[in-house]
Structures are given as structure tokens and as C-alpha cells.
C-alpha positions, 0 to 999 in steps of 0.5 A, a space after each residue: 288841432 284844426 287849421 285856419 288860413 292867412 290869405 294862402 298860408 295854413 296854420 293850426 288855429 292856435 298859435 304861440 307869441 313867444 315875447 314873454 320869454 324875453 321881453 314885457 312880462 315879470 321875469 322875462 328872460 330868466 328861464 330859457 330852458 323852460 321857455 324852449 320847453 314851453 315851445 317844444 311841447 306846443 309843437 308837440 300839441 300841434 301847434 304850427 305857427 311861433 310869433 316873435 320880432 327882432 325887438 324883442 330884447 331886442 334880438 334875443 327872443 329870436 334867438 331864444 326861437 332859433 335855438 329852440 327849432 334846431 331840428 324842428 324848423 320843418 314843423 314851423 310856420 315862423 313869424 318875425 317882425 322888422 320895423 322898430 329897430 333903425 339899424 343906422 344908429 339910431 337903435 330900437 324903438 325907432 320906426 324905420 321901414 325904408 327898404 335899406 333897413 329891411 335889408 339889413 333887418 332880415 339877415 339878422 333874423 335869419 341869422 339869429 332864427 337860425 334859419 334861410 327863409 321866414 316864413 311870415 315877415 311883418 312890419 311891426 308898426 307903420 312908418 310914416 317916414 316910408 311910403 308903404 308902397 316902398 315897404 312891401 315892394 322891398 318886401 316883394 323883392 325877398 318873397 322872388 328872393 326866397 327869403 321870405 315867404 309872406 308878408 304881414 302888417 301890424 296895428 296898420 289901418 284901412 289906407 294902409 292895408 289897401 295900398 299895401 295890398 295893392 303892391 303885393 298880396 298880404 297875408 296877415 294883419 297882426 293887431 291886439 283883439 280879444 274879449 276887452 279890445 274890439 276895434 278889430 271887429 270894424 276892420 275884419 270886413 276889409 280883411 275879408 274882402 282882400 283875403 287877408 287873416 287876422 292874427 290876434 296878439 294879447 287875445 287873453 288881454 295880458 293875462 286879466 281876462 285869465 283872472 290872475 290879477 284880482 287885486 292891485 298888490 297883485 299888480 304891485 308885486 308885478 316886476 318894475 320892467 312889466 308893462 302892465 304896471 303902467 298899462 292904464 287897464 290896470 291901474 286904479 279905478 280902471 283896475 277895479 271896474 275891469 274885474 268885472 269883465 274877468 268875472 262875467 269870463 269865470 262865470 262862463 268858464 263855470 258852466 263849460 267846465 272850461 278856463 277863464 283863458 280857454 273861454 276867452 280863445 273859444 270865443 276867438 275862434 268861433 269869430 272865423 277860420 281867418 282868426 288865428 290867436 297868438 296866447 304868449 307864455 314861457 310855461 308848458 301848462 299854461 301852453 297845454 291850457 291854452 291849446 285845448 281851447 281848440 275842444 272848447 265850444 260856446 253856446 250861441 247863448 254863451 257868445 252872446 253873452 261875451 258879445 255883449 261883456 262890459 267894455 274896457 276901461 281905459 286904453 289898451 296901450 299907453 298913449 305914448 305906445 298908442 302914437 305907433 298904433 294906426 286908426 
């Protein structure tokens, strides 16, 4: 698989979000084995980069990863975040990026991941309770510490990607962008200017742009525990008027001879070699799809027409999901 860089750090272009093995998807959690397959054959494909946080579960898809890489670890670029669990009681989904609770953040992942260093090591969602000068300065701290190697924000906006940057280098932003969420598109300039990659979660929109829920009692027959069933893309009219979007993806897929899903990480990969998408899955078909995308090239017609794809109704994330997210 050909490579693409965050700031100083090579991955293959193609990498693996393993939220869904434990956490957000129907049947999350309940097939392991599978899950650790689906990660042995990715890396088998070439791919370097395996993407996870301590609040998944929370805590058990790291150690869902961490058993997976027992003998593997040199293979793996690997990525975790802290930032959503407040280890002083006051548990997970709670922002706290405070310096005493990263502290207390990294050993458990290290713990659980198995593993004496991380490779890249986000912040899942900005703190407004921590200055962020605060945040990458401890974080600073366990790059001189070789605890981690690089460090990366999440869903972080223009202030605060400068400020942090200004303390120490960062390497990655991670930040949902696909064919159906295209914000990212007004921050790459800065990106660019500051060295700083892009790593692109939910880049197939969660699995509508694949085409795999074409009906609402498709989304109905979804698991009550599966985010999408309040998403607001995928409820009413907005459920019906973004079929077309699936539909305008499928006819490109025709013409290539490509999936939906390849079309939609074609499409990714052709916006620069600082782009680096994150597809999730627990199944090693959808994994050997996923990455064969790295083969797949688009016209410049062909781009231009995914350009220029109808926008999404309805937001990305819920309101209440989106107070976390910076604009």
C-alpha cells in the first residue's frame, strides 16, 4: 500500500478505526475473535496505522487492540486518545485534559495496549476547562519521556490548533470528513501551512454512503445501543433525501467497477497525501474491501462529480455530541 505522512510520522494511506469492535455499532463487543482477525489481516494488507481511545467501552477496545498486537506491535503505528474519561471520579464522557489526568490517562492505555510507548496520542475533544497550552505541554513532557511519540488533536478548530502547535509540533488533527461532511475542507489551508495531516474518521459517513441502509426498517432493525438510530442523517425526511447521495456514490461505483465504499476512500485519497482515512469494521471482508481502494482511481470527471454531490441533511452528530465538537 502506498504511504501518506502526518507532520514527521509515515503511515500507509489507509488506516483501521477499531471503535466498532467495542463500542457505537450494532453488535459491538460481541465477536472478538473476529474483531482481532479483522486487525491481523489489515495488517497483513498493509496497513500501519490502528486507531482507538481509552473511551471506547470505555477501556476495552484498547484491550481489544492490545491483545490483538501481542507479537505485532513493531508493525503498528498506534493511536489512542485521552480526553473523555475524568479519572477523578467523575468517569467517562467528561472532558478533562488537565495535566494530572493525562498522566493518569497514559498508563492505562499503556497498560491495556500492552505496550511501553504510543505512538500517536490525541486529545479526543477540547477542554474548555484547560488551556490548551496546558495540555500539549504535558503532553510535551511524555514525548522527552518516550511515552509517546507524537501528538494529535481532535474536532479542534483554528485558535486552537495554532496555540497548540505553537508549544509543541502537532502531527495529526483527527475530525470526521467524507463525501457527506465537508467542513474539513475550510481548515486543510491551515493544516497545510503548520505541517499537520489529516486523519479522516467515519470517512464512508457510517456506513450510508456504502448503501447499506436503504430503508428506515433497515435503520429500525439497527441495535437500540447503535448511534445511528439517533443520528439525525438517519432519521426521517433527512433519511430519505440523503439516499440520494448513496445513489449518486453507486453510480459512480458502476462506471469504475469499484464499491460504493471504495469510491467514497478514492475520493479521500485523491484530496492529498496528508489525508489519511480511518474506515472502521470488525469483519475481514469489509477490511480486504476497504483497502483495495489504495487501487482505485477517479476520473477528474469522476471527482468532480463527487465534488459536487448533494449536501447532507441533517447534522453529522447530535446536538448534544456536537457542544464537544470546536467551530
Amino acid at each position: 500500500m502506498r504511504t501518506a505522512h502526518l507532520g514527521k510520522l509515515d503511515v500507509a494511506r489507509i488506516g483501521l478505526g477499531a471503535m466498532g469492535m467495542s463500542h457505537g455499532y450494532t453488535g459491538a463487543g460481541s465477536d472478538d475473535a473476529e474483531s482481532i482477525r479483522t486487525i491481523h489481516r489489515a495488517l497483513d494488507l498493509g496497513v500501519t496505522l490502528i486507531d482507538t481511545a481509552e473511551i471506547y467501552g470505555p477501556y476495552t477496545n484498547e484491550e481489544l487492540v492490545g491483545r490483538a498486537l501481542k507479537g505485532r506491535r513493531d508493525q503498528v503505528v498506534l493511536a489512542t486518545k485521552f480526553g473523555l474519561v475524568a479519572h477523578d471520579g467523575r468517569g467517562p464522557w467528561t472532558r478533562d485534559s488537565s495535566p494530572a489526568n493525562i498522566r493518569v490517562a497514559v498508563e492505562g492505555s499503556l497498560r491495556r495496549l500492552g505496550t511501553d510507548h504510543i505512538d500517536l496520542y490525541y486529545q479526543h475533544r477540547v477542554d474548555p476547562g484547560t488551556p490548551i497550552e496546558d495540555t500539549v505541554g504535558a503532553l510535551a513532557d511524555l514525548v522527552g519521556e518516550g511515552k509517546i511519540r507524537h501528538i494529535g488533536l481532535s474536532e479542534a478548530w483554528t485558535d486552537t490548533i495554532r496555540r497548540a502547535h505553537a508549544v509543541h509540533p502537532i502531527s495529526a488533527l483527527q475530525s470526521e470528513y467524507s463525501l457527506w461532511t465537508r467542513d474539513q475542507e475550510e481548515i486543510l489551508p491551515l493544516l497545510r501551512e503548520l505541517g499537520i495531516g489529516l486523519v479522516a474518521y467515519s470517512p464512508l459517513g457510517k456506513g450510508f454512503l456504502t448503501g447499506a441502509l436503504r430503508t428506515p426498517e433497515d435503520v429500525a432493525r439497527l441495535d437500540d445501543t447503535d448511534f445511528r438510530k439517533t443520528s439525525p442523517r438517519f432519521i426521517g425526511e433527512n433519511f430519505q433525501r440523503n439516499l440520494r447521495i448513496a445513489d449518486e456514490v453507486q453510480t459512480i461505483a458502476a462506471q469504475t467497477g469499484a464499491t460504493a465504499a471504495q469510491v467514497a476512500l478514492a475520493w479521500l485519497l485523491a484530496k492529498g497525501d496528508d489525508i489519511v482515512p480511518i474506515p472502521g469494521t470488525k469483519r475481514v471482508h469489509r477490511v480486504e474491501e476497504n483497502t483495495a481502494a489504495d487501487t482505485v482511481t477517479l476520473t477528474a470527471d469522476q471527482l468532480g462529480v463527487l465534488d459536487r454531490l448533494t449536501p447532507a441533511e441533517g447534522g453529522h452528530h447530535t446536538d448534544a455530541q456536537m457542544e464537544m465538537i470546536e467551530r
